[in-house]
MIKOL-750093 format. One line per 10 residues: their letters; for each residue x, y, z negated of C-alpha. Coordinates in steps of 0.5 Angstrom, whole numbers. Each point is the difference from the previous one (the first is absolute). Layout:
<pts>
a) X:Y:Z ~ ...
</pts>
This chain:
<pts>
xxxxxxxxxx) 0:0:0 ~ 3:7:1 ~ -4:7:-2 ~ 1:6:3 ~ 4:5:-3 ~ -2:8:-1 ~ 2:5:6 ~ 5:5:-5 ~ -4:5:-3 ~ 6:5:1
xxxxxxxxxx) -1:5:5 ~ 4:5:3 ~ -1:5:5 ~ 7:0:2 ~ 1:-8:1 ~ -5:-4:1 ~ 0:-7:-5 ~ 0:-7:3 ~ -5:-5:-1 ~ 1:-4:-4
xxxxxxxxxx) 1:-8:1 ~ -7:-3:3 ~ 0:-5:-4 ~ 4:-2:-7 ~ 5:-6:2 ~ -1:-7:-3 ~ 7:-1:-5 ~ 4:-6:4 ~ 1:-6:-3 ~ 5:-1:-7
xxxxxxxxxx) 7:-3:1 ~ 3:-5:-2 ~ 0:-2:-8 ~ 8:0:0 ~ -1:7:4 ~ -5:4:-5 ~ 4:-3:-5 ~ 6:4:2 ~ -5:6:1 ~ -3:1:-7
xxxxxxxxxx) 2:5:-4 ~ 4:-3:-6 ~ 4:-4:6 ~ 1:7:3 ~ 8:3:2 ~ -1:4:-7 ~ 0:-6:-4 ~ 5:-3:5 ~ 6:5:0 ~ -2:-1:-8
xxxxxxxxxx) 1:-8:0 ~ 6:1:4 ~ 4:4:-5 ~ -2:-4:-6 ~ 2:-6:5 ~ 7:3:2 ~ 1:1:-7 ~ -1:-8:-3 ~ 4:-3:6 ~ 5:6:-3
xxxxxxxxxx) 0:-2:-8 ~ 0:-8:4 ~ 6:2:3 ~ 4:3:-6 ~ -3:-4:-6 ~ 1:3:-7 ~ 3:6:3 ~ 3:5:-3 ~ -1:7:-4 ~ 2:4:6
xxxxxxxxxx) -3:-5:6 ~ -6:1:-5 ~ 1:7:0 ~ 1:1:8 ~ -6:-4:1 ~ -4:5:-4 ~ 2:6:3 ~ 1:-3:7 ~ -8:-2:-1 ~ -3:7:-3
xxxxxxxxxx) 4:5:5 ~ -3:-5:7 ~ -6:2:-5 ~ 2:7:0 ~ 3:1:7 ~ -7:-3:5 ~ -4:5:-3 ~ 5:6:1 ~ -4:4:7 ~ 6:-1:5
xxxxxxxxxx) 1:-6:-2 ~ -8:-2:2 ~ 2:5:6 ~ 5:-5:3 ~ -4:-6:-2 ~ -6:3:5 ~ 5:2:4 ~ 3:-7:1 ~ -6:-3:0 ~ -4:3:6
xxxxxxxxxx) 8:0:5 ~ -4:-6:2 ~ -3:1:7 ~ -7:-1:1 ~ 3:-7:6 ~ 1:-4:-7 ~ -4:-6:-2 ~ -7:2:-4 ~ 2:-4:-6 ~ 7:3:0
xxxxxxxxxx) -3:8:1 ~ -6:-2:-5 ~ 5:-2:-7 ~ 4:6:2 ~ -6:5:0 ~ 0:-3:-8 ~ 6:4:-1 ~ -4:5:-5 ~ -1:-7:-6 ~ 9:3:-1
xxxxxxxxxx) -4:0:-7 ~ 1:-7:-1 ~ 7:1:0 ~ -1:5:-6 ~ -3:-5:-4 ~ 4:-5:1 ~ 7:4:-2 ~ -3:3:-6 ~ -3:-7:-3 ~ 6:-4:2
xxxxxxxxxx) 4:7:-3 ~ -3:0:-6 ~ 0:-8:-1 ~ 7:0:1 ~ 2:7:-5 ~ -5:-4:-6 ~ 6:-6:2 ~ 4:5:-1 ~ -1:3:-6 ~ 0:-7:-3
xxxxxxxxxx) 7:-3:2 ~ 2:7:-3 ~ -3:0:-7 ~ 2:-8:0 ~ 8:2:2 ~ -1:5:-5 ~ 1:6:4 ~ 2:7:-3 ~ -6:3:-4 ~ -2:6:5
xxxxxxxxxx) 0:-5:6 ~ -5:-4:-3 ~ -4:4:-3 ~ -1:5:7 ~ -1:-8:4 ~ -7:-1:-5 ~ -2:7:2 ~ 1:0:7 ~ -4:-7:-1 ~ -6:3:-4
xxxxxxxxxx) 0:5:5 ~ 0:-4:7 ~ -4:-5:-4 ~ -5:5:-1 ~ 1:3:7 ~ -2:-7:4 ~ -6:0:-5 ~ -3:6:2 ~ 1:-1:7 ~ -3:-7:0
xxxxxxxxxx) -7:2:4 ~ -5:0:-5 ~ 3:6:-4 ~ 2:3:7 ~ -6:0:3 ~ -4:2:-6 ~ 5:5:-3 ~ 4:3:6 ~ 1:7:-3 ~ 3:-3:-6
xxxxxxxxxx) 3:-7:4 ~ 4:7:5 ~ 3:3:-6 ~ 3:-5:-3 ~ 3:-2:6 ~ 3:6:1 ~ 3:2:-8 ~ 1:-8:-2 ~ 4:1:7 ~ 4:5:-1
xxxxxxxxxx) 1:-2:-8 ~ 2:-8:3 ~ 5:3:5 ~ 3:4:-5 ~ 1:-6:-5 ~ 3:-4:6 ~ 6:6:0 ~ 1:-1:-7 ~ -1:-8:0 ~ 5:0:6
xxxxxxxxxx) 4:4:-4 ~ 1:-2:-6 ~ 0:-8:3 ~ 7:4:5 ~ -3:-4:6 ~ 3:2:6 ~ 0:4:5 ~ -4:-4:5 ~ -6:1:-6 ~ 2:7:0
xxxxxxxxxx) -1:1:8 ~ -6:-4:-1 ~ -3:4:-6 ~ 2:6:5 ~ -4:-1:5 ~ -6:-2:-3 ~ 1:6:-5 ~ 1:5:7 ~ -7:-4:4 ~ -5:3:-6
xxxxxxxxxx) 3:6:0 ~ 0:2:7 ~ -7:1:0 ~ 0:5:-6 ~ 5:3:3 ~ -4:2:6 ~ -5:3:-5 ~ -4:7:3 ~ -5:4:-2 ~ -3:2:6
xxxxxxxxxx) -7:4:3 ~ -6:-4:1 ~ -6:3:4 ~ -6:-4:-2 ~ -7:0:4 ~ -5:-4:-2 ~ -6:-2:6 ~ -3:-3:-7 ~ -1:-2:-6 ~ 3:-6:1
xxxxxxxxxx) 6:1:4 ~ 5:5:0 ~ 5:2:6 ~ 8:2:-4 ~ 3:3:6 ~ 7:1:-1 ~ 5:4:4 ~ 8:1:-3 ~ 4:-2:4 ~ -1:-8:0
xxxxxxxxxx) -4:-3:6 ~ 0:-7:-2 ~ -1:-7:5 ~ -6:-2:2 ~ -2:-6:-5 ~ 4:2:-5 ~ -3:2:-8 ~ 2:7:-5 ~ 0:-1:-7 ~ -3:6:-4
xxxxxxxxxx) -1:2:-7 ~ -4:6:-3 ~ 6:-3:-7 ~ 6:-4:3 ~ 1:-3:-7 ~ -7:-3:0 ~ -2:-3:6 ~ 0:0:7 ~ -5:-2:6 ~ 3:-2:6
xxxxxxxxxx) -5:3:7 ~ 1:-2:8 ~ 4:6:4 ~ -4:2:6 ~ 4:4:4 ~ -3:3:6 ~ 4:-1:7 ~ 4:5:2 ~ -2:5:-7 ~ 4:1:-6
xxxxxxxxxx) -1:-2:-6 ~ -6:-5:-3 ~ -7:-3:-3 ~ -1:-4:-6 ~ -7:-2:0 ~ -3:-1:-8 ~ -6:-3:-1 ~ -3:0:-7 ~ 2:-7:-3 ~ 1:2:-8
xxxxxxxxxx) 1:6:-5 ~ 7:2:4 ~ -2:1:6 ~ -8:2:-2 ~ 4:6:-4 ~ 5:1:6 ~ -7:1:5 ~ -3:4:-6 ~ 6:4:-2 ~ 4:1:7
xxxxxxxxxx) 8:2:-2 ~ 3:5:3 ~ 7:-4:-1 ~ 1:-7:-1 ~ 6:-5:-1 ~ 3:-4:6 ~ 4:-5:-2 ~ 6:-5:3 ~ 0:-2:8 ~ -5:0:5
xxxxxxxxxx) -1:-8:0 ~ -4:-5:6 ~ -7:-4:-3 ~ -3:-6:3 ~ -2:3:7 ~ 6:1:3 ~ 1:-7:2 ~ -6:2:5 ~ 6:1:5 ~ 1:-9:0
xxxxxxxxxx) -6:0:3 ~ -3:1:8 ~ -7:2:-3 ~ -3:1:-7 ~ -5:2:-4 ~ -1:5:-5 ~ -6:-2:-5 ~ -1:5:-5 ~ -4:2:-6 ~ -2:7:-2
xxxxxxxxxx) 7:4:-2 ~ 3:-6:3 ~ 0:4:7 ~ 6:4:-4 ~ 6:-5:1 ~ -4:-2:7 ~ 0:7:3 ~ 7:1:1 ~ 1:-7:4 ~ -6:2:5
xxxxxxxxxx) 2:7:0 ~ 8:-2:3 ~ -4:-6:4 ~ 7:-3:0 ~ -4:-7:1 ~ -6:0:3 ~ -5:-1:-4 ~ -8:0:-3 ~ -3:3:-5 ~ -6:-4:-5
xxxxxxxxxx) -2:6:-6 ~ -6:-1:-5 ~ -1:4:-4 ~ -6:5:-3 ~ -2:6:3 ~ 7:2:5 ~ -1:7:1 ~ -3:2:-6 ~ 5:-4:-4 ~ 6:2:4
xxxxxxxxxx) -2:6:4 ~ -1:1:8 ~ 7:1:1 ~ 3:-5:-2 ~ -5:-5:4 ~ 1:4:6 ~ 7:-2:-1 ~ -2:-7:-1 ~ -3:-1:6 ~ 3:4:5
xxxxxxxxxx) 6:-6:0 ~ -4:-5:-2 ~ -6:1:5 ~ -3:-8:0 ~ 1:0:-8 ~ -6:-3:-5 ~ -2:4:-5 ~ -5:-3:-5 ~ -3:5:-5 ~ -3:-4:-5
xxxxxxxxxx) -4:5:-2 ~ -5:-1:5 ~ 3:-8:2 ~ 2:-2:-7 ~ 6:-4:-2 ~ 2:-4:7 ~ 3:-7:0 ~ 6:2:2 ~ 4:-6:1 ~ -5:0:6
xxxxxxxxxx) 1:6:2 ~ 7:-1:-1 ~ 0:-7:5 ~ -5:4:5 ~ 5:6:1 ~ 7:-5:1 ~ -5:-4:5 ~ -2:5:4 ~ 7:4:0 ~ 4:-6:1
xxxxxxxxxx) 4:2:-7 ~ 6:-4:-2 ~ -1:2:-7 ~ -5:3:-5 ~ 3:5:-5 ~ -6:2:-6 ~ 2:7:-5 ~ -7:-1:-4 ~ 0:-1:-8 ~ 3:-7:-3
xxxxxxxxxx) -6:-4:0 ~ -2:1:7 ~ 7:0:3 ~ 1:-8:-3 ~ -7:-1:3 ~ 2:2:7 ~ 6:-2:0 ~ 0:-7:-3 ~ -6:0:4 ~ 4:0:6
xxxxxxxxxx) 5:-3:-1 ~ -3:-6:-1 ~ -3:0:6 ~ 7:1:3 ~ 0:7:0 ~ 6:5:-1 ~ -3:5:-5 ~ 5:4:-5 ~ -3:5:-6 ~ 2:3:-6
xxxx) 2:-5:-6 ~ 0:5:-6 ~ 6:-1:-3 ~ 3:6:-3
</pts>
């Protein structure tokens, strides 16, 4: 059976909207048990790269059985600077770039895990358990052998703190206190580093953990580094949506993101750059999504802060594909826009979202459909809620698409990715874990 889908409610004078599908496709049929195995999320490349780690670092301990002080030593600091290091942005620069090198003649399959790029993550994970394992070992043997006061007593702190810095990025206590998860991460970060100048000291390691503890300790500075309070002129086309326009000298690269703060000790928000071609400068699109961005579209700044380097987000792998399909969901057109804008891949665009010109003004409608002329917009305000892994499917049938990238909230982007993916589909969305 097929139903037939609402022409766009969108209407322009400028650009006439495209119909849409005649009709909503049917999903192909399910792969493999093997293959949907390999596709469920607790298997995806995240927990992977995670496992890998913690793998590399039991056939290490196999290798060197009862290892010594400084091995023990060397192993946690390596750990818990590859923890560090993979979430420097230059660092996630390289890797995309890396990543989409890869012509679009390459096989599918091939091009289809190096579009999960963005789960570099699961590295994170994985160094800073292994790391934290290994200082928790570490801190035994010294207190054991009966090392000097001091070192043993900065090894227990450091332990307490990495304890609690694991324990309160575990997922639970991420998602539900995220403010508070952001902030301990970042002091009880800088408290650990710290520590780990003194452990290293007072323990006379070598040179090589001084240039390794050097590294890791210029990586977390280099953003600060770049620390900027600049000009920010705020329009809003409604109460739910504010557009910061920025223009100080910086114009970022498409599919990029810009950290800004009202209080750069307290917490930072990250937002996709819309650069327009050809012009300087950028847009940030904030929606209203909590008390931090509610205030910010309330209370619109003058000033705010702007933090570290401009650093690539999920869509940039678009450019592995021949054709892709951008869904997106409300303010989920924010990091969408500077893809379509760029045009680099051709590409389609699926919007659901409430009310599009009242929500998010005339203007910036009109530019959504001045390059995306055939693009579906679904106003769930007049349709309802859309099932949008159908209209996912219909849209990458009827375009020829290689691949399905979803910008959406948490729940629906597993919905159509997952559900996708199942069915043999590349699809990438974000995995939320930062």
């Amino acid at each position: 059976m097929t139903s037939s889908v609402e022409t766009s409610s969108v209407e322009t004078s400028s650009v006439e909207t495209s119909s849409a599908p005649a009709d909503i496709a049917e999903l192909p049929p399910l792969t493999s048990a093997p293959r949907r195995l390999l596709k469920h999320p607790r298997l995806m490349h995240y927990n992977r790269l995670a496992a890998l780690v913690l793998l590399a670092n039991l056939a290490f301990l196999a290798a060197s059985w009862a290892p010594s002080a400084e091995t023990i030593g060397y192993a946690s600091l390596v750990n818990l600077a590859l923890a560090v290091v993979v979430r420097q942005q230059y660092v996630i620069n390289l890797f995309f770039r890396l990543a989409t090198w890869a012509p679009t003649s390459w096989p599918l399959k091939v091009r289809w895990t190096l579009g999960k790029v963005y789960h570099f993550g699961g590295l994170h994970v994985g160094g800073a358990l292994a790391g934290a394992v290994w200082f928790l070992a570490g801190a035994v043997v010294v207190t054991v052998e009966g090392a000097n006061a001091p070192l043993i007593t900065a090894s227990w702190i450091l332990v307490a703190l990495l304890v609690g810095i694991v324990a309160t990025a575990l997922p639970p206590f991420r998602s539900r206190f995220h403010d508070h998860f952001e902030k301990i991460h970042r002091f009880g970060g800088w408290t650990a580093l710290a520590l780990f100048w003194t452990h290293t000291l007072l323990g006379a390691q070598g040179p090589l953990a001084l240039g390794v503890l050097a590294v890791v300790t210029f990586s977390v500075a280099l953003p600060w580094l770049r620390l900027r309070k600049v000009d920010v002129r705020i329009e809003r086309p409604s109460s739910h949506v504010a557009l910061a326009r920025f223009n100080h000298g910086v114009t970022p690269f498409a599919g990029s993101s810009t950290a800004i703060s009202r209080s750069p000790l307290k917490e930072w928000h990250s937002f996709a750059n819309v650069p327009s071609p050809g012009r300087p400068g950028f847009r940030l699109t904030i929606s209203r999504a909590g008390d931090w961005t509610g205030s910010f579209i309330d209370d619109a700044p003058p000033k705010v802060w702007v933090k570290g380097i401009t650093t690539a987000g999920v869509a940039n792998i678009e450019t592995l594909f021949s054709k892709v399909i951008y869904v997106a969901t409300g303010s989920g057109i924010g990091p969408c826009l500077p893809h379509l804008l760029a045009a680099e891949v051709p590409s389609r665009l699926v919007w659901a979202t409430r009310d599009p010109r009242k929500t998010y003004g005339d203007e910036l409608v009109d530019e959504i459909l001045a390059v995306q002329p055939h693009a579906l917009v679904w106003d769930t305000s007049q349709h309802g809620k859309p099932d949008m892994v159908r209209l996912a499917y219909t849209a990458y049938r009827d375009f020829g698409a290689e691949a399905v990238i979803c910008i959406s909230n948490k729940k629906l982007t597993w919905q159509v990715v997952h559900g996708l993916e199942r069915r043999g589909i590349p699809a990438y969305g974000a995995i939320w874990d930062s």
